[in-house]
NUKENU-521188 format. One record per residue (C-alpha): residue in one letter; x, y, z. Coordinates in steps of 0.001 Angstrom, whole numbers, plus 500000, padded with zeros to 6 digits. Layout:
// residues N
AXYZ
...
// end
This chain:
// residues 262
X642885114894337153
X641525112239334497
X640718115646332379
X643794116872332361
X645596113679331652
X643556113627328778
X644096117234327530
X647630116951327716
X647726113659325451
X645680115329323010
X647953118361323155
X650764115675322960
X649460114007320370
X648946117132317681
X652211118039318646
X653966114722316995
X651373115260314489
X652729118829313456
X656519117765313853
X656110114580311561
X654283116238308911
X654496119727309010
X650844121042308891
X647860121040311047
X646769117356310992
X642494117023310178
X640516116883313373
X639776113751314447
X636774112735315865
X636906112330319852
X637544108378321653
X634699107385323722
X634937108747327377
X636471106219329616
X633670105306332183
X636078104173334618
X635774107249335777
X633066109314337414
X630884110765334878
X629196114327335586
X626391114932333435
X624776118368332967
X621476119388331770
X620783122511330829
X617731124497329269
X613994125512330096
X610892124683331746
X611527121163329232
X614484120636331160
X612990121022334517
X610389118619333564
X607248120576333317
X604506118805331860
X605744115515334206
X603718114831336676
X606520114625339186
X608882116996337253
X611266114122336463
X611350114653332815
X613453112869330647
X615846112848333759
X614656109940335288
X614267107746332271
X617710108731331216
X618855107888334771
X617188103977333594
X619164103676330960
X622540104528332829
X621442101543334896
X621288099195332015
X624812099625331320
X625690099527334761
X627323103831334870
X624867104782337172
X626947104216340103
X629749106051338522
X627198108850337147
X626140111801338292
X623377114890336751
X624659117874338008
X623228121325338492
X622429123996341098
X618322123476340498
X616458120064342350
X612937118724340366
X611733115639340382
X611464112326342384
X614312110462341192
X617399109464342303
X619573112346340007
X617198115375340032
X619680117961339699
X619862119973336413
X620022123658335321
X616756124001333336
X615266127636333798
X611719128059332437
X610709130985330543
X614582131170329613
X615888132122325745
X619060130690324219
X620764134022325024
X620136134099328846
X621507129862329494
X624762131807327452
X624990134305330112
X625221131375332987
X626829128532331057
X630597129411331448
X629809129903335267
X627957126419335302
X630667124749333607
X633714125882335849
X631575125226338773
X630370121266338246
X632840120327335740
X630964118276333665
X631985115434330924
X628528115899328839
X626881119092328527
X623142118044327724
X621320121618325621
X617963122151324834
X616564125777324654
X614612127686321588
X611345127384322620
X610938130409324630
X613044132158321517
X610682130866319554
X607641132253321582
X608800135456322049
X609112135919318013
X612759135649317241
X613542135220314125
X615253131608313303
X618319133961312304
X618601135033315331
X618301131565317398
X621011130497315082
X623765132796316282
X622172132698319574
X622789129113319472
X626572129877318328
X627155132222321335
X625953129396323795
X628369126807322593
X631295128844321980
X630553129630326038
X630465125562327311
X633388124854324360
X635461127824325358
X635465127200328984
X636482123298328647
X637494122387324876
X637438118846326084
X633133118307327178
X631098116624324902
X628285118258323785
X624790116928322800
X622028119942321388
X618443118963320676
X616283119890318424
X613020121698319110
X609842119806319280
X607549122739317248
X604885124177319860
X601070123740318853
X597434125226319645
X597328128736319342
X598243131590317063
X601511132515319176
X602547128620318967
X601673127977315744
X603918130591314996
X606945129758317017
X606186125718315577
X607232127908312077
X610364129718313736
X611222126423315395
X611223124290312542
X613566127051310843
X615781126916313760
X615826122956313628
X617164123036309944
X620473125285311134
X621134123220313744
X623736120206312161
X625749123061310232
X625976124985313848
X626670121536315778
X629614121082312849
X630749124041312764
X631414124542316194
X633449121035317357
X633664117435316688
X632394117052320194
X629217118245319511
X626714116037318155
X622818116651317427
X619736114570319429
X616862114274316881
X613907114574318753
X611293115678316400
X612229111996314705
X610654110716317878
X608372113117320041
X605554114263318034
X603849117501318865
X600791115596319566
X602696114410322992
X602931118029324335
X601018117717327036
X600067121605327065
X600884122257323365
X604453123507324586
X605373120603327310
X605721117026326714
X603889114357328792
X605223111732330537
X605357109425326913
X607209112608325030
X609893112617327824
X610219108697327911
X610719109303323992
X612967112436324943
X615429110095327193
X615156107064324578
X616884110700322272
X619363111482324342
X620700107727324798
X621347107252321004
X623788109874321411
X624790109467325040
X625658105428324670
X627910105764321913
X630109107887323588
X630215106397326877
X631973102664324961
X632123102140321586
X629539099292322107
X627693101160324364
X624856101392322298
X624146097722322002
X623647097232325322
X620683099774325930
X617327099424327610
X613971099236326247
X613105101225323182
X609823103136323899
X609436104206320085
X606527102079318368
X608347101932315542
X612257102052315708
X613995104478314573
X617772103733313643
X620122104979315659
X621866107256313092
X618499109644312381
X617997109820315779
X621556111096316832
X623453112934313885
X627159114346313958
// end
């Protein structure tokens, strides 16, 4: 009910718009969500969103999950998914290893009708990337996946990472090229496709060094990863949500608006 009390005073809302002046008012950018309400939180994405690589499969999840805490949503929060990894207290998520861009687009309407979610989390490339397509191709595959999630519910907020580029062997090195290509379309795609949709910088935090198997990160890339996330997650939660964060893991900080962009 709280979603469609808030669709129908946007509709409201560009309706005066149109009958005042006439024309198609500029999109405005979205209010933060009200967290007086439950908030539904979905991950989706590969064997990185699973949490390979984690000892305990937690991922980024669980740090993420810390951060929640800090601004006391966690009781009003929940990850959401049809897949369980990890030890922590939110482990479900939708992150399918070995998946490409093109197969999470296949599933993602059906995942958003069934858990309803107010942030769509999206990370996937990698395996895109491994399997030698082109950047090109990521790109519109990228398109297709968030015309799915923004077609089936106009009103989630979206939040797309970038990739962290793969090292240590001729196939990775080569998919660390593709990925970097793909990283560069990303804030024209993210635009492009809604105001709701905003880009988490990881490569400005996680260094390739921290992938654990040259694809994975370890437990310090997925700290890093959640620290990501945040930057774009807080902000939208209250408009002073990101001054009342947790620790920052990053050994040198990194402001807020190159690490979350859009």
């Amino acid at each position: 009910m709280p979603r469609i009390r808030t669709l129908l005073a946007a509709l409201t809302a560009v309706a005066v718009t149109l009958t005042v002046a006439g024309s198609m008012p500029a999109v405005a950018a979205p209010a933060p969500l009200d967290t007086s309400q439950h908030l539904r939180i979905l991950a989706i994405g590969d064997s990185i969103t699973r949490g390979v690589g984690s000892p305990t499969t937690d991922g980024y999840r669980a740090y993420l999950t810390s951060y929640l805490v800090d601004v006391g949503q966690y009781t009003t929060t929940d990850m959401v998914g049809g897949l369980v990894d990890g030890l922590g207290p939110q482990p479900q998520h939708e992150g399918h290893g070995g998946w490409r861009i093109d197969q999470l687009t296949a599933e993602a309407a059906g995942w958003v009708t069934t858990y309803d979610p107010d942030v769509v989390l999206v990370m996937g490339g990698t395996n895109d990337a491994l399997q030698g397509a082109s950047a090109t191709t990521m790109g519109n595959r990228l398109r297709g996946l968030l015309a799915a999630i923004l077609t089936t519910d106009p009103t989630v907020r979206v939040i797309v990472a970038d990739l962290i580029p793969p090292y240590g062997s001729d196939q990775k090195d080569t998919a660390s090229l593709l990925s970097r290509q793909f990283n560069a379309q990303i804030q024209a795609i993210a635009d492009a496709a809604s105001p709701r949709v905003s880009v988490a910088r990881m490569t400005r935090a996680v260094p390739s060094r921290l992938l654990a198997d040259g694809v994975h990160p370890d437990d310090e890339g997925y700290e890093r990863m959640a620290w990501v996330w945040w930057q774009c997650l807080g902000p939208i939660l209250t408009a002073d949500g990101i001054t009342r964060t947790g620790r920052d893991p990053l050994p040198q900080p990194v402001p807020q608006t190159e690490l979350c962009t859009g």
